[in-house]
FITOR-994406 format. One record per atom (N, C-alpha, C, CB): residue number from 1; residue in three letters; atom name; x negated, y negated, z. Coordinates in steps of 0.05 Angstrom, whole numbers, always signed. Glycine has a CB too. Layout:
[roke NUM; ala; CA; [X; Y; Z]]
...
% end
This chain:
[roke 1; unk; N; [+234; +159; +88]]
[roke 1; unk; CA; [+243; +151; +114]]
[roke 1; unk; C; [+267; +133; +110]]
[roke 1; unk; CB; [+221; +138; +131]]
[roke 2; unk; N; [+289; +146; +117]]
[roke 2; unk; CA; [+315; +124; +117]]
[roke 2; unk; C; [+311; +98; +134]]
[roke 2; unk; CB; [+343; +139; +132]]
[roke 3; unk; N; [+327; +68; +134]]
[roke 3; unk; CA; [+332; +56; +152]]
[roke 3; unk; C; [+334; +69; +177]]
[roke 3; unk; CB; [+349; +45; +145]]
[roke 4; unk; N; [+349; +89; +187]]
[roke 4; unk; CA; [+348; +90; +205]]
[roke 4; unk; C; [+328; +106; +227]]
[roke 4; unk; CB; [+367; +91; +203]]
[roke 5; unk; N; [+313; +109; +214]]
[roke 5; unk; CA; [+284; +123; +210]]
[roke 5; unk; C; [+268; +94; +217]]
[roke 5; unk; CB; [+278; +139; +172]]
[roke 6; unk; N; [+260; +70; +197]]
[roke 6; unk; CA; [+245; +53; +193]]
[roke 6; unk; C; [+250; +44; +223]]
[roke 6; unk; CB; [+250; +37; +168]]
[roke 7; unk; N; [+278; +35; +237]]
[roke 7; unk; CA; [+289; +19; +263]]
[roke 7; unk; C; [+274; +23; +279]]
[roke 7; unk; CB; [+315; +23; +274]]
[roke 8; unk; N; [+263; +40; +291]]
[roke 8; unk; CA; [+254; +57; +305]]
[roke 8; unk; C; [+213; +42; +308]]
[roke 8; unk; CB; [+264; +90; +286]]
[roke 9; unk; N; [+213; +43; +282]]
[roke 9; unk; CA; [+179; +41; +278]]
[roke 9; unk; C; [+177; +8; +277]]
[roke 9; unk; CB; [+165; +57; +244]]
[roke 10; unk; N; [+155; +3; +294]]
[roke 10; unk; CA; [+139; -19; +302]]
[roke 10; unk; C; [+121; -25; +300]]
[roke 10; unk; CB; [+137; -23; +315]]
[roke 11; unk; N; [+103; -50; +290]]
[roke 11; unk; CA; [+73; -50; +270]]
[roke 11; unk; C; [+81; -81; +285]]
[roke 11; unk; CB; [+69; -41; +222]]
[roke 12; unk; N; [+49; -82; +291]]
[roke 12; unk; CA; [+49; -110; +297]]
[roke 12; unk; C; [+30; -129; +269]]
[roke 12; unk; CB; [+32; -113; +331]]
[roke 13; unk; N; [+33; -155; +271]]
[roke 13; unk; CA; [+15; -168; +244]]
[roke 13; unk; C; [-16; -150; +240]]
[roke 13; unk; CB; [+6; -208; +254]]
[roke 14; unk; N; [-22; -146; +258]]
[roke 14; unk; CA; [-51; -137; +259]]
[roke 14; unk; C; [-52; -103; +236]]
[roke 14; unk; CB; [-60; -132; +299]]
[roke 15; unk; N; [-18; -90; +250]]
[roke 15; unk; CA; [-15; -68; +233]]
[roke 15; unk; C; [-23; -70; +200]]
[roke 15; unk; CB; [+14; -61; +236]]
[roke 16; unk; N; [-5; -86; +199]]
[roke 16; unk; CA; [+5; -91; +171]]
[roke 16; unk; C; [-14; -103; +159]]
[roke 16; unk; CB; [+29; -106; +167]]
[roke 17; unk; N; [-42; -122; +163]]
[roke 17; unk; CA; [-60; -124; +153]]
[roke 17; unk; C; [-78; -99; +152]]
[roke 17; unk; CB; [-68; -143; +162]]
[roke 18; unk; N; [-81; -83; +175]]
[roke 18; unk; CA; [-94; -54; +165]]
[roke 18; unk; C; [-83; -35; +147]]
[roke 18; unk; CB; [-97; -37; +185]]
[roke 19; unk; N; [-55; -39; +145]]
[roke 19; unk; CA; [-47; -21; +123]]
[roke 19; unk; C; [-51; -28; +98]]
[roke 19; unk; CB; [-22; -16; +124]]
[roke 20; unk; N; [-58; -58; +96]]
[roke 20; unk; CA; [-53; -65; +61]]
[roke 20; unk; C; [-82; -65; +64]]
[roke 20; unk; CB; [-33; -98; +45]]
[roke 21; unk; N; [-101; -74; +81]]
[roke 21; unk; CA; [-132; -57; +74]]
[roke 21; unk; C; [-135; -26; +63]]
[roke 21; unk; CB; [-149; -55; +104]]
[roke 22; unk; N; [-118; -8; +70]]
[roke 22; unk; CA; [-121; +16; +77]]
[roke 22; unk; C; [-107; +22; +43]]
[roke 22; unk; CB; [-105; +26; +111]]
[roke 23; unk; N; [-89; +9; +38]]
[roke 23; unk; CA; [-83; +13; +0]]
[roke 23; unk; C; [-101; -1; -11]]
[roke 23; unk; CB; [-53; +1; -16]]
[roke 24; unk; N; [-116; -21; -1]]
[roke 24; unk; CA; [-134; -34; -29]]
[roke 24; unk; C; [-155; -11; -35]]
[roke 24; unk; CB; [-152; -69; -23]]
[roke 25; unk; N; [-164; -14; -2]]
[roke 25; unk; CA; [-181; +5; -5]]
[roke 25; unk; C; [-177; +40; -25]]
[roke 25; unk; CB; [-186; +6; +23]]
[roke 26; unk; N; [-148; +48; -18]]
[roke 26; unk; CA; [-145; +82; -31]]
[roke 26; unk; C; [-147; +70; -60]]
[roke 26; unk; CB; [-109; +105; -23]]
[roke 27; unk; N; [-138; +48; -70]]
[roke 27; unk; CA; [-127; +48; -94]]
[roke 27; unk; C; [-166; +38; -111]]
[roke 27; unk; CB; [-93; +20; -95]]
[roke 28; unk; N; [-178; +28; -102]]
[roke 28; unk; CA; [-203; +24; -109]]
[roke 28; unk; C; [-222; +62; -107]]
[roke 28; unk; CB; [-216; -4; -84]]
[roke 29; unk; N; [-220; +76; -83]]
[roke 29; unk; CA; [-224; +97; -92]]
[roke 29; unk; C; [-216; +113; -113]]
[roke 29; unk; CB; [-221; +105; -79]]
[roke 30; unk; N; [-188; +113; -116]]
[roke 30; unk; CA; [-174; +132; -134]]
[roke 30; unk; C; [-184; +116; -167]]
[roke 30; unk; CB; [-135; +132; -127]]
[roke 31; unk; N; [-193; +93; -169]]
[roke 31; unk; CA; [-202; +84; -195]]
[roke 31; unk; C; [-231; +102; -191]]
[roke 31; unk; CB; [-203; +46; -200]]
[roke 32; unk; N; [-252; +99; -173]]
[roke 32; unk; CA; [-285; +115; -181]]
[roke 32; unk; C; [-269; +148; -180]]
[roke 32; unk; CB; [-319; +109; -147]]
[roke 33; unk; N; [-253; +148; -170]]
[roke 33; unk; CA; [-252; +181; -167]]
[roke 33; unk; C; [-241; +187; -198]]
[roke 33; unk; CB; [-227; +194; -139]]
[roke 34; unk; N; [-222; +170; -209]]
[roke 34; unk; CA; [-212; +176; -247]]
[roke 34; unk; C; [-238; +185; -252]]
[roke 34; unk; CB; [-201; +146; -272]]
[roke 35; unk; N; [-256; +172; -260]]
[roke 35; unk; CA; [-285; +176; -277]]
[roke 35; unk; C; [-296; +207; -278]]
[roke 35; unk; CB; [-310; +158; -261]]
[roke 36; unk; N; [-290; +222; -253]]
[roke 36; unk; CA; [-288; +253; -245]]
[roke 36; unk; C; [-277; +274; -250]]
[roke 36; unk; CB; [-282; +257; -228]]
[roke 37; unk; N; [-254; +262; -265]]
[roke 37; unk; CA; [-237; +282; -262]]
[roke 37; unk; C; [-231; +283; -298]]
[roke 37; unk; CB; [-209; +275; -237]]
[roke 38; unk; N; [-218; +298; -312]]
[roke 38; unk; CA; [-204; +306; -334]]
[roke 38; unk; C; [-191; +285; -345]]
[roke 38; unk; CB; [-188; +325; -329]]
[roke 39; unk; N; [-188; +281; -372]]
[roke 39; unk; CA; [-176; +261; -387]]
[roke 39; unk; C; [-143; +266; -384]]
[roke 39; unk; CB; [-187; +262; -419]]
[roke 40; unk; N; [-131; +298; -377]]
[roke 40; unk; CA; [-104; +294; -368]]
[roke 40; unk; C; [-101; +282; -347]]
[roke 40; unk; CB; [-90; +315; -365]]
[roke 41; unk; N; [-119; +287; -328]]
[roke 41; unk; CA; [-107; +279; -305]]
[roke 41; unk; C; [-113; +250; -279]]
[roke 41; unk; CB; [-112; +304; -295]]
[roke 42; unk; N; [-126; +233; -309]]
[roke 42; unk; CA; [-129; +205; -299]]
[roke 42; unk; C; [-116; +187; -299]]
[roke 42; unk; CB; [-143; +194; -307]]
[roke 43; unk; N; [-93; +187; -325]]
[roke 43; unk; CA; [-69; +172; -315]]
[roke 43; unk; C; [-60; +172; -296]]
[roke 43; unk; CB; [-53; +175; -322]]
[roke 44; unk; N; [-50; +201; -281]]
[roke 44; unk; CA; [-38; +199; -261]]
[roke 44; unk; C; [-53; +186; -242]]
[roke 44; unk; CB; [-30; +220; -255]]
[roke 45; unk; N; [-72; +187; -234]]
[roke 45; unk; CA; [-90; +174; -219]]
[roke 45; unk; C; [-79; +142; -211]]
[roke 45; unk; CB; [-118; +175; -236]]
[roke 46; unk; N; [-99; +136; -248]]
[roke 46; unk; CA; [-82; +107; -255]]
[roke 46; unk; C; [-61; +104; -243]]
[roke 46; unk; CB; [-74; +101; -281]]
[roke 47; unk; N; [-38; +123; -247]]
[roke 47; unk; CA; [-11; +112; -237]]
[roke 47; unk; C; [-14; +107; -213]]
[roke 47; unk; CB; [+14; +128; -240]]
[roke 48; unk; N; [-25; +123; -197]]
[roke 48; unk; CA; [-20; +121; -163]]
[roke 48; unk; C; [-39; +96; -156]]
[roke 48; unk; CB; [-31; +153; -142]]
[roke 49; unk; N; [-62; +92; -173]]
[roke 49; unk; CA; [-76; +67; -163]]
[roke 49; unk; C; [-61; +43; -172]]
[roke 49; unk; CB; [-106; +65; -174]]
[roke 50; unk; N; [-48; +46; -178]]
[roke 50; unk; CA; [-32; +22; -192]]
[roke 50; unk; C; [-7; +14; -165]]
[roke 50; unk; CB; [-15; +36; -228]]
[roke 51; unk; N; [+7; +38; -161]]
[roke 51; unk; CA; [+31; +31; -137]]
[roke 51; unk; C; [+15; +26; -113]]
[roke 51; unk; CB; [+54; +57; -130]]
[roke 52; unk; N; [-7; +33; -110]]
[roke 52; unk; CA; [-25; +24; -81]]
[roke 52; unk; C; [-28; +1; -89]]
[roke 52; unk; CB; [-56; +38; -73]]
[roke 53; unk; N; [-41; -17; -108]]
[roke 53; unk; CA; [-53; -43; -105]]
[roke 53; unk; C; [-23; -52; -102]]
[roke 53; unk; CB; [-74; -57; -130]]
[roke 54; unk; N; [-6; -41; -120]]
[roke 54; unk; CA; [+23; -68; -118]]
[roke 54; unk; C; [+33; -62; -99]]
[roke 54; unk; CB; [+50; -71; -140]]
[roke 55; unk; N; [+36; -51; -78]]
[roke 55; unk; CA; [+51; -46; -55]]
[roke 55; unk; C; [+31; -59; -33]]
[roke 55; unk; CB; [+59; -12; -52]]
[roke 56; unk; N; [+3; -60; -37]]
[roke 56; unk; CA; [-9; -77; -23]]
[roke 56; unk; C; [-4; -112; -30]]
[roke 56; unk; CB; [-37; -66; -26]]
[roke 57; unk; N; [-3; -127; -57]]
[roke 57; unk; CA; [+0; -147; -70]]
[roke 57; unk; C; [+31; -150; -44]]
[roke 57; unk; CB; [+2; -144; -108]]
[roke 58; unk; N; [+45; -134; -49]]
[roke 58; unk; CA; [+77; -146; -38]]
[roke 58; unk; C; [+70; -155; -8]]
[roke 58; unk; CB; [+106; -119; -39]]
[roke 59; unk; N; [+59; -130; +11]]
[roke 59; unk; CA; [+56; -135; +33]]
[roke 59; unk; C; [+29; -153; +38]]
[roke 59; unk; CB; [+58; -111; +45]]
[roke 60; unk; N; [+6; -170; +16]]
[roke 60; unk; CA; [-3; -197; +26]]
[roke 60; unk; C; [+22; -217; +22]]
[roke 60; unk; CB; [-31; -207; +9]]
[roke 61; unk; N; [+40; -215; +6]]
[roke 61; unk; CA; [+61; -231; +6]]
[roke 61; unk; C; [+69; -237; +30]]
[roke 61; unk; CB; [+78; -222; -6]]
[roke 62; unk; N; [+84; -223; +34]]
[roke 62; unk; CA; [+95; -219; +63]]
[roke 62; unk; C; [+78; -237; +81]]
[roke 62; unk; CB; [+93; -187; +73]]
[roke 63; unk; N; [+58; -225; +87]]
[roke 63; unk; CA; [+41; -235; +106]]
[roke 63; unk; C; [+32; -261; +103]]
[roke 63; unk; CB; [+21; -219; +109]]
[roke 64; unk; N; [+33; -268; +84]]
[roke 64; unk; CA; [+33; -297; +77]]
[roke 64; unk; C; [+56; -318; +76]]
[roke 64; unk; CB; [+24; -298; +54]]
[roke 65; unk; N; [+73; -303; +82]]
[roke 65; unk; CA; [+98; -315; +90]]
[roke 65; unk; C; [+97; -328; +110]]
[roke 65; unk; CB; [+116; -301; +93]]
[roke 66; unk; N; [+88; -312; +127]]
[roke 66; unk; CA; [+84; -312; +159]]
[roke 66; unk; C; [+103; -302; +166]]
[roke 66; unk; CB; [+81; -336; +174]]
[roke 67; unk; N; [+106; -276; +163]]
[roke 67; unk; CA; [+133; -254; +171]]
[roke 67; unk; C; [+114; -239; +178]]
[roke 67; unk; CB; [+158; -241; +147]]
[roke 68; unk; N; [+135; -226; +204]]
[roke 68; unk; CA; [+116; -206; +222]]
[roke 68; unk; C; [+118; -172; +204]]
[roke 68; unk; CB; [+132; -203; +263]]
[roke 69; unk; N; [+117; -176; +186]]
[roke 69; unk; CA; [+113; -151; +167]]
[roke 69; unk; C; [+141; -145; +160]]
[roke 69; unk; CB; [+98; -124; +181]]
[roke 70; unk; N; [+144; -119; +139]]
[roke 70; unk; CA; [+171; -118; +126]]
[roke 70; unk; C; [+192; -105; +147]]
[roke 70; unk; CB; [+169; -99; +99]]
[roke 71; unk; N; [+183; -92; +161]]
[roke 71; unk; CA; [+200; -76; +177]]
[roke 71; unk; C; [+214; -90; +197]]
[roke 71; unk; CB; [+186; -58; +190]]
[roke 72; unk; N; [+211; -127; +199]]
[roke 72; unk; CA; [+219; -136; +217]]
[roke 72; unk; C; [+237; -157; +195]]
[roke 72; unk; CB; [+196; -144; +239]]
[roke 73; unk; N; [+241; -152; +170]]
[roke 73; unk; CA; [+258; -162; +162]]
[roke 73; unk; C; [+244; -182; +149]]
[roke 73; unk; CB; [+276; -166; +179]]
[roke 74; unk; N; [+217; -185; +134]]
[roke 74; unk; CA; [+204; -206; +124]]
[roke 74; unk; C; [+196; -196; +96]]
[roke 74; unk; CB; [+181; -215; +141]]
% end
């Protein structure tokens, strides 16, 4: 989604705490779900559980800023 794509979209504080619930939470699945699956194909896993928790880590940042989430410039 370009900026001028993002302008457009609106999340209030309340959003943006459900969304970084909503990665802790995928990224804690996608670790029990590795254990399932094939030794090729758990890294990748790993990888994606890995950009969920840190993309959640940035946006408790944020929110601890006391910025009304990133999209508003925080």
């Amino acid at each position: 989604m370009g900026d001028d794509q993002a302008s457009g979209f609106e999340a209030s504080l309340e959003d943006w705490q459900r969304i970084r619930a909503a990665l802790l939470y995928l990224g804690r699945d996608l670790q029990h779900r590795s254990f399932a699956v094939s030794a090729e194909r758990r890294p990748l896993l790993w990888e994606e559980q890995d950009r969920c928790l840190a993309l959640a880590e940035r946006l408790e940042r944020w929110l601890q800023a006391g910025a009304d989430g990133p999209a508003q410039g925080g």
